[in-house]
C-alpha positions as CSV (number, residue, x, y, z in Angstrom):
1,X,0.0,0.0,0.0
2,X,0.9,3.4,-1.1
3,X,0.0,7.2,-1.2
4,X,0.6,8.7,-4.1
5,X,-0.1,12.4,-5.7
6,X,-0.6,12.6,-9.3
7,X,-2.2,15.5,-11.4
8,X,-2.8,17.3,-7.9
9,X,-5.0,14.3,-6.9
10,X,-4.2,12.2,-4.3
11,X,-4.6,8.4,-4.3
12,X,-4.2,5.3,-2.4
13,X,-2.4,2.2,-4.4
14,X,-3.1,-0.9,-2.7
15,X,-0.8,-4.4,-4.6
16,X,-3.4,-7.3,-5.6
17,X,-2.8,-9.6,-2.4
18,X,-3.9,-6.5,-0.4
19,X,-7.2,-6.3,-2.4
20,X,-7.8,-9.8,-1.7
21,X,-7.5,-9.8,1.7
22,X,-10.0,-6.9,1.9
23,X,-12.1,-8.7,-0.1
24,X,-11.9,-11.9,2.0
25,X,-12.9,-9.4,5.1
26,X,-15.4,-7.9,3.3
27,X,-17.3,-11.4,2.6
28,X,-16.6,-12.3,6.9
29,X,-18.1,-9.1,7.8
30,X,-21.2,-9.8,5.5
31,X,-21.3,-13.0,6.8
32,X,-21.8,-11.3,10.4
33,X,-24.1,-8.7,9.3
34,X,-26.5,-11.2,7.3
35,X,-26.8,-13.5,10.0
36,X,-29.5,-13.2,12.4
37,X,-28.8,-11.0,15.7
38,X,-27.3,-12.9,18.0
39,X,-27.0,-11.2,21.9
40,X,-24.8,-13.5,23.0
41,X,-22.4,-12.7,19.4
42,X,-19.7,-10.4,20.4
43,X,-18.9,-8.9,17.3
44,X,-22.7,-8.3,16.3
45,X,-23.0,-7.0,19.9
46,X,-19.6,-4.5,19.1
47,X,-20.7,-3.5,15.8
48,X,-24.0,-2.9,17.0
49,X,-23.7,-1.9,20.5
50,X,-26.5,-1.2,23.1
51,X,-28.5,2.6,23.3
52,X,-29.0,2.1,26.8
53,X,-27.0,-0.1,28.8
54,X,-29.2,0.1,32.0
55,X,-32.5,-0.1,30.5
56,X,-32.9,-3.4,28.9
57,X,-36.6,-2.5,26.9
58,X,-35.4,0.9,26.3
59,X,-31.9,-0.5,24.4
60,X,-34.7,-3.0,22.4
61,X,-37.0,-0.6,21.7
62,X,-34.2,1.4,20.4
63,X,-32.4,-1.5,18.6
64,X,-35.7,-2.0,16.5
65,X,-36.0,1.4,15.5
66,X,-32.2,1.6,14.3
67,X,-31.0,-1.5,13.5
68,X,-32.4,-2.1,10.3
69,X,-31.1,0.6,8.7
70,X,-27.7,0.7,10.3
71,X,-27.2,-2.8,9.0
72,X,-28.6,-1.5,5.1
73,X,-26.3,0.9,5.1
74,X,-23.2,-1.2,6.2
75,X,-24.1,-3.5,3.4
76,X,-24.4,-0.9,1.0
77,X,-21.3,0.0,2.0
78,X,-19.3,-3.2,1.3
79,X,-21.1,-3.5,-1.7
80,X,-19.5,-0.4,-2.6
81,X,-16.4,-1.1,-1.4
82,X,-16.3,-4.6,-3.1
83,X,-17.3,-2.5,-6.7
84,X,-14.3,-0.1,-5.3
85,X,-11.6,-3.3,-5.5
86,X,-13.3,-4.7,-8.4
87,X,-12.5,-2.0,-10.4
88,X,-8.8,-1.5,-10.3
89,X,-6.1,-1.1,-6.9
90,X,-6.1,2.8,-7.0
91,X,-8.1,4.7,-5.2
92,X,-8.7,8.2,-5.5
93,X,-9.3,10.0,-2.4
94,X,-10.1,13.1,-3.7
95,X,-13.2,11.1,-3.9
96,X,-14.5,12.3,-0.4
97,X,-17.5,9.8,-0.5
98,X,-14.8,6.9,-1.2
99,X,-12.8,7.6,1.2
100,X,-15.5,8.2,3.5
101,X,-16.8,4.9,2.7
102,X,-13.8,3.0,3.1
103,X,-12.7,4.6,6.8
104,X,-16.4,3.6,7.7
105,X,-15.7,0.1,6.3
106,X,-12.3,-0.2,7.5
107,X,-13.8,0.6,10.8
108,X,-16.1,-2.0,11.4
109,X,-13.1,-5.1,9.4
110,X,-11.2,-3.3,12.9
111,X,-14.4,-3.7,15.4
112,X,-15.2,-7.2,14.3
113,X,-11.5,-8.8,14.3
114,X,-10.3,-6.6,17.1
115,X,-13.2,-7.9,19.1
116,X,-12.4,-11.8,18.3
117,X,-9.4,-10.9,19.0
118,X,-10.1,-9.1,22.3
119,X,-8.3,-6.0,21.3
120,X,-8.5,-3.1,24.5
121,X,-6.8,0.0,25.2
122,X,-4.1,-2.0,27.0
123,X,-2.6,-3.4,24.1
124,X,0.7,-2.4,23.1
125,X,-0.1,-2.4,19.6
126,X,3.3,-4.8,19.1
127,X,3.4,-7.8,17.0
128,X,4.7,-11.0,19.0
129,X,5.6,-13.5,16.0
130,X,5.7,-15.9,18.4
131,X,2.1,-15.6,19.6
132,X,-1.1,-18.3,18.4
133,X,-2.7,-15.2,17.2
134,X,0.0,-13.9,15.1
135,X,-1.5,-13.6,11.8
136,X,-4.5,-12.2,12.8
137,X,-3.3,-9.9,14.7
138,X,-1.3,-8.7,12.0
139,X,-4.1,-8.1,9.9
140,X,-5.3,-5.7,12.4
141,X,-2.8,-3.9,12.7
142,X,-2.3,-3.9,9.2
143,X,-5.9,-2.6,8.8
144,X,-4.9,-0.1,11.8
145,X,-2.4,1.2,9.2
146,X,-4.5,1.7,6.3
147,X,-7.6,2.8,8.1
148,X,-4.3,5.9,9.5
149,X,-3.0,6.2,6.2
150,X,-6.2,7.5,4.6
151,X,-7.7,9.2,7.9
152,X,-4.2,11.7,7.6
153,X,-4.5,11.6,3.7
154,X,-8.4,12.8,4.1
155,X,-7.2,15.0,6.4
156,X,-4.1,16.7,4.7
157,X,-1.8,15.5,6.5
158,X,-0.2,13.5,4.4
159,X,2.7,14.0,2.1
């Protein structure tokens, strides 16, 4: 992955393994968002997290109005996002919808492992090689990185 400036627009290259990594993600967290809720599902419970955590009708009532549509518009999202990879590894974040999009989506890939994962606050936000959960824990912070990247980009603070 790369930042690039070309023609005073700025743009995000990401190499053809990256793009199918995201694209695996992408199909996990439709997987999670098509299923049915689940309370006792900590990653539907993280990406869709209680209104009221001391009123248990209020948080339903709540959940029923909003839920819904939160979940339309995170699959519209990686629907998007899936068109974004399927069309080439070079995004143009002048784009401010796209990159919108993909922080959002980027986001919840974050929420969902980082919660399987049992990512806190506490964490160093080191890699041990050495550790079961290696891998995946490299993909976060991998994620971490990209999710940065653009955030500064969007934000001109990138060079």
């Amino acid at each position: 992955m790369r930042l690039s400036h070309r023609l005073g627009r700025l743009r995000l290259h990401l190499e053809g393994d990256e793009r199918d990594v995201l694209s695996v993600l992408l199909d996990e967290l439709d997987s999670v968002l098509a299923a049915d809720p689940d309370p006792d599902d900590a990653v539907q419970q993280r990406l869709f997290p209680s209104a009221y955590r001391d009123d248990e009708d209020a948080a339903e009532e709540y959940r029923a109005l909003t839920e819904t549509s939160l979940r339309t518009l995170r699959d519209e999202r990686i629907a998007a996002c899936r068109a974004d990879l399927a069309n080439g590894a070079v995004f143009d974040l002048a784009d401010a919808g796209l990159g919108q999009r993909w922080i959002q989506v980027l986001n919840d890939l974050r929420l969902a492992l980082g919660t399987r994962l049992g990512v806190s606050e506490a964490d160093s936000g080191e890699l041990d090689e050495t550790a079961p959960d290696a891998q995946p824990r490299a993909l976060y912070l991998w994620l971490t990185e990209v999710q940065d990247l653009m955030v500064h980009a969007l934000m001109g603070k990138s060079s």
